[in-house]
N, C-alpha and C positions, 0 to 999 in steps of 0.2 A: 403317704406311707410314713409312719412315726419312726423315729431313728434307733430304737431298737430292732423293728424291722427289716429296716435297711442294714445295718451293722451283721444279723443275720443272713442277709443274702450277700450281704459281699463274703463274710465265713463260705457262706455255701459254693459261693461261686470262683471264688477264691481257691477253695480246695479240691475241687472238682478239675478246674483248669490246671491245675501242677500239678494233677494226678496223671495229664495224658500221657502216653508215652512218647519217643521223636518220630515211630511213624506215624502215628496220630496226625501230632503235630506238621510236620512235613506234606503230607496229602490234604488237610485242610489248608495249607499256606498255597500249596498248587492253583487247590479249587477255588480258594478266593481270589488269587489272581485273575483267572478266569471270570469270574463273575467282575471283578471292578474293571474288564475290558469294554462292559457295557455302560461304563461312567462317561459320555462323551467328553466331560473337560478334564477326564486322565488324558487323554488325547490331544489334548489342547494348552491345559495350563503350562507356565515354565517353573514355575517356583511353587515346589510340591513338600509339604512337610511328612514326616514318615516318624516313624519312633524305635526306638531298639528295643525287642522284643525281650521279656524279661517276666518269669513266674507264670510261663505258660501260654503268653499273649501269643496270636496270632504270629508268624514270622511273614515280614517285609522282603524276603530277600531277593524275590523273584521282583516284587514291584521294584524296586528302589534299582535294579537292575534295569530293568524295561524304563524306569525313568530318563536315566541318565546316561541310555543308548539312544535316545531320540533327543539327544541333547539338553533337557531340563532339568533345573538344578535340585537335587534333591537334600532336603534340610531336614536335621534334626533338632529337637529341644533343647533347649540350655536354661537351668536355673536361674532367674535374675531376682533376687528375694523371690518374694510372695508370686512372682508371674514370670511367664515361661518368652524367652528371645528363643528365633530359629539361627542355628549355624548350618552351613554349605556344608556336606560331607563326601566324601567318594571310598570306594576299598579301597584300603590302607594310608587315610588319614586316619593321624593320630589320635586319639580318646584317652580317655579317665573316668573310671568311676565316681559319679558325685555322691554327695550324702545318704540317698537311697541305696545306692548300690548299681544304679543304671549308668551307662558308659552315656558320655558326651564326648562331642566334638571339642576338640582342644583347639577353639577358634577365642581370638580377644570376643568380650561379648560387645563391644562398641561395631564390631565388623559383623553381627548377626542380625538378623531381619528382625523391625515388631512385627505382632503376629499380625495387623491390620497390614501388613504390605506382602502377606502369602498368601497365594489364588486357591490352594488347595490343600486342605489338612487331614491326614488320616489318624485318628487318636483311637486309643484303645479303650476298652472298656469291660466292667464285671457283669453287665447287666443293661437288657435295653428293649423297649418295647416298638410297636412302629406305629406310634407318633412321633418317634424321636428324642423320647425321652430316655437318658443314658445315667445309668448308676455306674461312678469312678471308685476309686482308691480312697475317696474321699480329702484328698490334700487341696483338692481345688484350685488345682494351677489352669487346668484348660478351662474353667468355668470364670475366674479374674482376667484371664487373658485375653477370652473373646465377649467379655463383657458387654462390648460396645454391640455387638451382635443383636441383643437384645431389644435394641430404640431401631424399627423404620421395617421394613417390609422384608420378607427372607421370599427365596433365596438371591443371597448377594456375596459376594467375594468376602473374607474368605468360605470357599465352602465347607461346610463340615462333615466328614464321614465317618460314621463309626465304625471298628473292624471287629469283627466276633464273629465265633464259632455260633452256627443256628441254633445250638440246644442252652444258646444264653438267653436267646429272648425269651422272658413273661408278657403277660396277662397284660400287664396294665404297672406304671411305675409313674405313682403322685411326685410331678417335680415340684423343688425348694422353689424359694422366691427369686435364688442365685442362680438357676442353670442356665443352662443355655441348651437349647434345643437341636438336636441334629439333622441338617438335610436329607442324610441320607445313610445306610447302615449297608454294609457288604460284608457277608458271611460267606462261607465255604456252601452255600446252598443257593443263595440269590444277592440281590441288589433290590434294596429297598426306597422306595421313593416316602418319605415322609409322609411330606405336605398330602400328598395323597393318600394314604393311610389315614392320617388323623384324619379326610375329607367323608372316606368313604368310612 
């Protein structure tokens, strides 16, 4: 996919998702939940990354709830230059908006996780098909961060999941040479197993 292309479907998909309205968004935050009950290492992992929902993304609130009442810690992103440390978060720890405009945990980032020592990452995205191919925001912090991802055999710790509403997935999405490919995709509609996808 040439980057005009792409630049165009994140417009498209970009504006389409800030267009939903909160009950939109609210019943698909429900239904995904639901559906990522069938992620057996939701259930298992303890150090779960999540992300603060912003310009339409899917909402976390029920997950990052259900995390952190079965005792597992649930982490959010923290800018470190060019690549993304996790900080621990609970309701009513502190935050700040950073550069973007997304709230972060107001953790030192020396006390924040790399992202090679989180079991389970749920990251957001404009666009995704099921092989696991995921169109970002294009800033490319979750694609430098789990770079390492890349070299030796998937699936392996940390796991990747992407979070979207059903009506984001296309056709087919040619990845860069940079991405990084996702495990697994959970929509307000289903739970997608990749590796499976791209098999069949």
């Amino acid at each position: 996919m040439t980057d005009p292309v792409r630049s165009a479907l994140r417009s498209e998909m970009a504006a389409r998702r800030a267009a939903l309205d909160p009950p939109a968004r609210i019943a698909a935050a429900d239904a995904l939940a639901n559906q990522l009950d069938g992620l057996a290492e939701w259930h298992t992992d303890q150090r779960i990354a999540g992300y603060w929902a912003s310009a339409g993304e899917v909402l976390l609130h029920r997950a990052s709830t259900a995390c952190t009442r079965r005792g597992a810690t649930w982490l959010l992103p923290r800018i470190d230059r060019r690549m993304l440390r996790f900080a621990p978060w609970r309701v009513g720890d502190p935050i700040e908006a950073n550069r973007f405009g997304i709230p972060e945990p107001q953790v030192a980032l020396d006390a924040c996780l790399a992202p090679a020592a989180v079991e389970l990452v749920l990251l957001p995205l404009l666009a995704f098909d099921r092989r696991g191919n995921r169109l970002g925001t294009g800033g490319g912090y979750y694609d430098r961060s789990f770079a390492f991802l890349r070299e030796g055999e998937r699936p392996r710790e940390p796991l990747l999941v992407g979070i979207g509403y059903a009506w984001q997935q296309v056709e087919a999405l040619e990845p860069s040479a940079w991405d990084v490919a996702l495990d697994f995709i959970c929509t307000d509609r289903e739970l997608i197993e990749c590796a499976r996808s791209a098999a069949t």
